[in-house]
Structures are given as structure tokens and as C-alpha cells.
C-alpha positions as CSV (number, residue, x, y, z in Angstrom):
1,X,62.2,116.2,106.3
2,X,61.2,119.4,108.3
3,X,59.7,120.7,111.3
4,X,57.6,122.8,109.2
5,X,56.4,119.7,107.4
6,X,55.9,117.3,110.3
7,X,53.7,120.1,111.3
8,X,51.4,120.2,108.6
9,X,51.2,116.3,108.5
10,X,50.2,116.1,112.5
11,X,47.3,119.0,111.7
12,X,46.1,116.7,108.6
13,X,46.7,113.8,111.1
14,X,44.5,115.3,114.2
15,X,42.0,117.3,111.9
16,X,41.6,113.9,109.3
17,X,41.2,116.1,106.8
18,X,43.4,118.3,104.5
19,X,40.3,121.3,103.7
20,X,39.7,121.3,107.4
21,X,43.5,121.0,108.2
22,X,44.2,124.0,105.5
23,X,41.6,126.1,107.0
24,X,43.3,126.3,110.5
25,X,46.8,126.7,109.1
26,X,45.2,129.6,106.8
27,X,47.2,127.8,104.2
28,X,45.8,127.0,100.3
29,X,44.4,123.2,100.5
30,X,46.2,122.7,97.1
31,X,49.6,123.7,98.5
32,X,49.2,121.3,102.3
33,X,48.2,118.2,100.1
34,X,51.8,119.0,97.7
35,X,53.5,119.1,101.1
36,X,52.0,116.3,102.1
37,X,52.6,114.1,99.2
38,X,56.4,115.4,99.3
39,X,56.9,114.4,102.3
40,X,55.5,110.7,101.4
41,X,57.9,110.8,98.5
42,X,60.6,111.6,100.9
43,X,60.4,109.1,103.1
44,X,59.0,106.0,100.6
45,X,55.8,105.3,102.3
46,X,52.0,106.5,101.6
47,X,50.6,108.6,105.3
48,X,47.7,108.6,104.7
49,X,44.3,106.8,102.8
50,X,42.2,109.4,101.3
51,X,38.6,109.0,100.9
52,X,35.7,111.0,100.4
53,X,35.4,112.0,103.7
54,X,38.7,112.6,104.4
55,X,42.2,111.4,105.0
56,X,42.9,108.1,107.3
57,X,46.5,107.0,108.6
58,X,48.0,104.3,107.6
59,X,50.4,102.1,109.8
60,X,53.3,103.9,108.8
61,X,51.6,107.2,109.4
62,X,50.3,106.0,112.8
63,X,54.2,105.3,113.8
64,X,55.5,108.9,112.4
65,X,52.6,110.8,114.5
66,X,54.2,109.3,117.4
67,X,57.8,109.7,116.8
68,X,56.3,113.8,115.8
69,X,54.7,114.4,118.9
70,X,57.4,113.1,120.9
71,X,60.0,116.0,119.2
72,X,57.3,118.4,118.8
73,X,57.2,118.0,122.6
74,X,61.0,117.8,122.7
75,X,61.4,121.1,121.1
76,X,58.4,122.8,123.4
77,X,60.9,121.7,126.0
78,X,64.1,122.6,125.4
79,X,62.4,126.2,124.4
80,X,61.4,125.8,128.0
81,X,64.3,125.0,129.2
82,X,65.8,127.9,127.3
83,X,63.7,130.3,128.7
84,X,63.2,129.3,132.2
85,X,65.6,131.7,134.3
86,X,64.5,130.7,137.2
87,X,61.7,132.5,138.2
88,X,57.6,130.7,138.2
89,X,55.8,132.7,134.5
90,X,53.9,131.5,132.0
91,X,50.9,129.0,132.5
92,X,50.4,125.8,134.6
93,X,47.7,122.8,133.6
94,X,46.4,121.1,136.7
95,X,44.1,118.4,136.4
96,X,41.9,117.7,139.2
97,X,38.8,115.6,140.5
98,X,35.7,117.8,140.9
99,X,35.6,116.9,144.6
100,X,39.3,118.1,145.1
101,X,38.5,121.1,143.3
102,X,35.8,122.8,145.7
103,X,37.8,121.1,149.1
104,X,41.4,121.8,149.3
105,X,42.5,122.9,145.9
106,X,41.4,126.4,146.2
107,X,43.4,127.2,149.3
108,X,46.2,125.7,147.3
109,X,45.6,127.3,144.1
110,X,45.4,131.1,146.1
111,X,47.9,130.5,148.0
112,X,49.8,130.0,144.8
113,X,48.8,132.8,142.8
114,X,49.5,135.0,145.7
115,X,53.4,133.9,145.8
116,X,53.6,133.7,141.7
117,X,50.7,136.2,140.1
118,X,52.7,136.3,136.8
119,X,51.6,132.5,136.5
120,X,48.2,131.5,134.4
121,X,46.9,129.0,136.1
122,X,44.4,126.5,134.1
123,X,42.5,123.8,135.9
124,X,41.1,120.8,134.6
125,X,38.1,118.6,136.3
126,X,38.1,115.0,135.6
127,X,38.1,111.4,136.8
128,X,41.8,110.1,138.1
129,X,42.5,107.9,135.3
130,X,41.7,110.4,132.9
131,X,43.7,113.2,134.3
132,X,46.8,110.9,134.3
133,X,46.2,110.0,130.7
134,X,46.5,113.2,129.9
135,X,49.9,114.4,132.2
136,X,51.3,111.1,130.2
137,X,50.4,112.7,127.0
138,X,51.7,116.1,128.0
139,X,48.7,118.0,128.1
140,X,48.9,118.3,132.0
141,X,52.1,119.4,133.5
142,X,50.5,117.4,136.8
143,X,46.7,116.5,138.5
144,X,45.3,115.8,141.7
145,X,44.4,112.4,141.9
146,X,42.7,109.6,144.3
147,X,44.3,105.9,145.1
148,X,47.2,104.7,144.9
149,X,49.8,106.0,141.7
150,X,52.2,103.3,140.6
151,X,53.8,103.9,137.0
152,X,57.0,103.7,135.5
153,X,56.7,107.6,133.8
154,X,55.0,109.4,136.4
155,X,56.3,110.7,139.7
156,X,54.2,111.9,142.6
157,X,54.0,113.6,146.0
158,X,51.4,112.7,148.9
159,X,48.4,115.5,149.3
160,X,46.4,113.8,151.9
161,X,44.4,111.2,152.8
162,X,40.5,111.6,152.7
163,X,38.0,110.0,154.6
164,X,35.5,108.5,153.0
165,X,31.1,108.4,153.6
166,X,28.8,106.5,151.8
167,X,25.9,109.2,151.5
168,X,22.3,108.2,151.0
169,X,18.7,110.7,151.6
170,X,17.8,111.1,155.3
171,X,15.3,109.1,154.6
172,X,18.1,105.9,155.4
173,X,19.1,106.2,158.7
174,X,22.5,105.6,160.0
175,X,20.4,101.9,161.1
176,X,19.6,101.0,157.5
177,X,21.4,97.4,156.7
178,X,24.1,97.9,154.5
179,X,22.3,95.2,152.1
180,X,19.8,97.6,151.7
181,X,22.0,100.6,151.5
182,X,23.9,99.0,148.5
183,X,20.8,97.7,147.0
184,X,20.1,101.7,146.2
185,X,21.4,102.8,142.6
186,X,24.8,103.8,142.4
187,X,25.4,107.6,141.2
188,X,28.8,107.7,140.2
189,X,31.2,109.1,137.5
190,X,32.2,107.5,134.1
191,X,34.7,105.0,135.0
192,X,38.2,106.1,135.8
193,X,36.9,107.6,138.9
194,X,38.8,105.9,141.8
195,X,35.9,106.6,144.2
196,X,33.9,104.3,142.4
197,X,36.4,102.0,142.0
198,X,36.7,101.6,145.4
199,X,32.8,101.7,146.1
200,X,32.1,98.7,143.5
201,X,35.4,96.9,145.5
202,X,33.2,97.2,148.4
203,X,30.1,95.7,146.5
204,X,31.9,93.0,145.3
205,X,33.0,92.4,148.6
206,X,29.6,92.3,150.1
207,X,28.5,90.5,147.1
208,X,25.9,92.7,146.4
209,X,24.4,93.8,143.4
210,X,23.4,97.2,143.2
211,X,19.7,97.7,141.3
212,X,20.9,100.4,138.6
213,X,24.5,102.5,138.3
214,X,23.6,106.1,136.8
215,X,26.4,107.7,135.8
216,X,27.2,112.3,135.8
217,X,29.8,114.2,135.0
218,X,28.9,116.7,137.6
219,X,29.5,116.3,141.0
220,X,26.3,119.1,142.6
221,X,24.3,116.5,140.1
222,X,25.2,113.5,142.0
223,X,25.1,114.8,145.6
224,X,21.8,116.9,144.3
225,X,20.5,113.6,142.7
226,X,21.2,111.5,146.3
227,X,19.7,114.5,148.2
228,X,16.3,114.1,146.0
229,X,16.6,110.0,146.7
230,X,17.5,108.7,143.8
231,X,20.5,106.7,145.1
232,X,23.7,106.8,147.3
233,X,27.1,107.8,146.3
234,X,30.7,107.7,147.9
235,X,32.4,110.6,148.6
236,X,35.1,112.2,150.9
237,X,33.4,113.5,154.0
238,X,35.2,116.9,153.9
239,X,32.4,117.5,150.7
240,X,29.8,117.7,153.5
241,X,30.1,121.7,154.2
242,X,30.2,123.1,150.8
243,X,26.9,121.8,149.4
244,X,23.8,123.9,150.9
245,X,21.6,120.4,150.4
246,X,23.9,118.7,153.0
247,X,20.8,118.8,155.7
248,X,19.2,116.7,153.6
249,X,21.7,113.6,153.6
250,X,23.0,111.2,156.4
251,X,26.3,109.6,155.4
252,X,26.7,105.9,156.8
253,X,30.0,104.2,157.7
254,X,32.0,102.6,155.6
255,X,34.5,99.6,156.7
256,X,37.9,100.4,157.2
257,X,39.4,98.9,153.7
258,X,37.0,101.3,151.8
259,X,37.2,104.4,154.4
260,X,40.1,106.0,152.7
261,X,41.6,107.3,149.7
262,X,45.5,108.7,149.2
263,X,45.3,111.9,147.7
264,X,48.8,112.7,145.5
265,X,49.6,115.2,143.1
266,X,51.4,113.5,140.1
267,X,53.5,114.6,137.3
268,X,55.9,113.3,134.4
269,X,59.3,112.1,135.4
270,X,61.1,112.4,132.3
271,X,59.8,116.1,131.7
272,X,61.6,119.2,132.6
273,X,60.8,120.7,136.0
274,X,60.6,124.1,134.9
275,X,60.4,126.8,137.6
276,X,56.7,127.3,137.5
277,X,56.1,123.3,138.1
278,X,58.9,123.4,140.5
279,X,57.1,126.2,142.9
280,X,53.9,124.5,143.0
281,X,55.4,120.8,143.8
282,X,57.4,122.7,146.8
283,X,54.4,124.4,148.2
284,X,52.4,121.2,148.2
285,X,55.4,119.8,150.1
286,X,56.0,122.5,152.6
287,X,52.0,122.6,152.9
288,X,51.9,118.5,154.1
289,X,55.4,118.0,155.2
290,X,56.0,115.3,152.5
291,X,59.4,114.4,150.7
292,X,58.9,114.1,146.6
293,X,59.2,110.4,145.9
């Protein structure tokens, strides 16, 4: 067993398919499914059902496309390692949530690329638990995200802490009851979004039930969609400035155990920290004054 053929079993694996898997290795279909069933005679066990439509794994398959992206990611690492002399190059994923990324993630991210301009930087929107899915799964060296971050793999470093509004159309006065205020559909983000979390914590609380949730994947949507009175939402209050349509909300107050949200910048504990993730961690430090837990 190889590197060369764990690599064309994870592309079958991901692609479910050995045409479509031979197509993007630019490798002869009749030649991937030989290495395929070579490798299955190797190790004593069939990888894969095939079908008509395809390839599916089996059990046994499922458990060696985990132990393969593990040292696939092993040996991405220890090339890292290899390489890394010290000085921040190459590219950085950061995951963020849309609202963090038109706040106070573009002074952050110039600031950055002023100090390191050999690094490509990639950024990523997306609800919290999202984004920390995918620094688990290594496709994010690290993300901005909202609430509180409590997992055995991940480490993380305080941002800030963000005050929170619940925003409705100036039409609801900061003297509507909150009854009625929460009454209003909910726009919100797919779930995994901590501000909704929190914002459905606060519903429960008030046991109220809210007529419709509409959920976006676009954050000028929402506050656009609130604006035109279609519902409230709740958001940090920095957001306030940097949508043109802010005349035309009023943002009412929330109680105090729904008013904030930790921001934190998270990452993988058991990865390398090569230079490039090591410059951007300190400058969030320096930046806020935090120590790295």
C-alpha cells in the first residue's frame, strides 16, 4: 500500500465515481479501477459497491478514508513543517461570520497584509458552527466565531465582545412590547448561527412563539428584508454604520443575558503553528491584549 494509491482511492471516494474520478486525475478509467481493485486485493476487503451510478463505500472503506485523510494531512504537515523557516508565506484560510467580516475583520485582515504581503489570504463567510466544522476538518487553519468555544481539539483566543440589538422597521418604536416585537418573523441564518441561537434562547425564555422564521444566507438580505418590514433580526450593534438602510431601523434592547456575544478566533490544537498562523494569532493578541488560552 501507497501514497500514490491511497490517493486515487480518496478521489474515487469524494468524486463516487471512477469515470468522474479518472477525469480529474487525467488518468485512463481502465487503469484507476486496476489500481483500485489492487489495492482491495492488498488489504483483503472490497472499498467500494459499484452500481450503475457509480461507486459507494463500504464500512471498511468508510474507516480507510479516515485513517487517509488523517496522513494525507500528516504529510501536508510535516511538508509544512519542512518548509516553514520562519518567516509568514504561502496562504491562510479564515473562516468568518458575515457580520464580522464587514466590522472588525477588515482592519485586521489589512493590517495583516501590510506586515506579511507575501501571504494569500482566503476568507470564508459562514455561520459559527459551520466554520468550526470545517477548522476540525482542516480546511480552515482558524475562523472568527460568536459564543462561547469549548472543545477538546480546538484552541482559541478572545477577539471581543459584541453588543447585541434586536432590530425591527421604524415603524416599532423603541415602546413596542417585546411580545409584540417577538411575535414578528424571525430572519435569521441556517442554524449554526450563534446569534440565533441566542435570539431563540431569548424566545424560549419569554415563551414566545414567533409567527414564521425565514431563513438567508446573506446578511444585506436580512437587515434589507427587516428594513422593508418583513421581520426583526439580532445582530451586533457595531453593524448599524455600514448598511446605508440603517435610517430606516430602530434597534430595541435586549436583556442583559441575551445583550452579548464573545467573539474568539479559534484554531486546531494538535496542528502545526506554522509561521503564517503564528503572525496572525499574535497580532489578534497584541491588537486586544489577550493571552492564547
Amino acid at each position: 500500500m501507497d501514497l500514490q494509491s491511497l490517493r486515487y482511492f480518496r478521489i474515487v471516494a469524494k468524486e463516487g465515481s471512477f469515470s468522474q474520478a479518472a477525469q480529474k486525475l487525467n488518468y485512463a478509467q481502465s487503469n484507476l479501477s486496476t489500481k483500485i481493485r489492487q489495492l482491495e486485493q492488498e488489504l483483503k476487503t472490497p472499498l467500494f459497491y459499484r452500481h450503475a451510478y457509480g461507486v459507494q463505500l463500504t464500512e471498511k472503506g468508510e474507516t480507510l478514508l479516515a485513517y487517509t485523510e488523517q496522513l494525507f494531512q500528516l504529510v501536508t504537515e510535516v511538508e509544512t513543517v519542512m518548509k516553514d523557516d520562519g518567516t509568514p508565506r504561502g496562504s491562510l484560510q479564515i473562516g468568518t461570520m458575515e457580520s464580522a467580516s464587514v466590522t472588525f475583520m477588515p482592519e485586521l485582515l489589512a493590517e495583516y497584509h501590510r506586515q506579511h504581503p507575501d501571504v494569500s489570504l482566503t476568507v470564508q463567510t459562514g455561520v459559527s458552527a459551520e466554520s468550526i466544522r470545517q477548522v476540525l476538518d482542516y480546511t480552515l487553519d482558524g475562523a472568527f466565531v460568536a459564543g462561547p468555544v469549548s472543545h477538546a481539539e480546538l484552541s482559541s483566543c478572545r477577539v471581543r465582545r459584541e453588543k447585541l440589538s434586536l432590530y425591527s422597521v421604524a415603524e416599532l418604536d423603541a415602546g413596542t412590547p417585546v411580545s409584540e416585537l417577538l411575535a414578528q418573523p424571525l430572519l435569521v441564518f441556517p442554524y449554526g448561527c450563534s446569534y440565533r441561537w441566542i435570539l431563540e434562547q431569548w424566545l424560549h425564555e419569554e415563551n414566545v412563539i414567533p409567527s414564521q422564521t425565514i431563513e438567508f444566507d446573506s446578511l444585506g438580505a436580512i437587515l434589507a428584508s427587516v428594513s422593508a418590514g418583513l421581520g426583526v433580526t439580532l445582530f451586533p450593534e457595531s453593524l448599524a454604520t455600514f448598511y446605508s438602510f440603517g435610517k430606516n431601523l430602530v434597534s430595541h434592547t435586549v436583556p442583559d443575558a441575551f445583550s452579548q456575544a464573545e467573539i474568539s478566533f479559534v484554531w486546531r490544537r494538535d496542528r502545526f503553528m506554522d509561521s503564517t498562523l503564528q503572525s496572525f494569532i499574535r497580532m489578534i493578541r497584541t491588537k486586544n491584549k489577550e493571552t492564547l488560552k
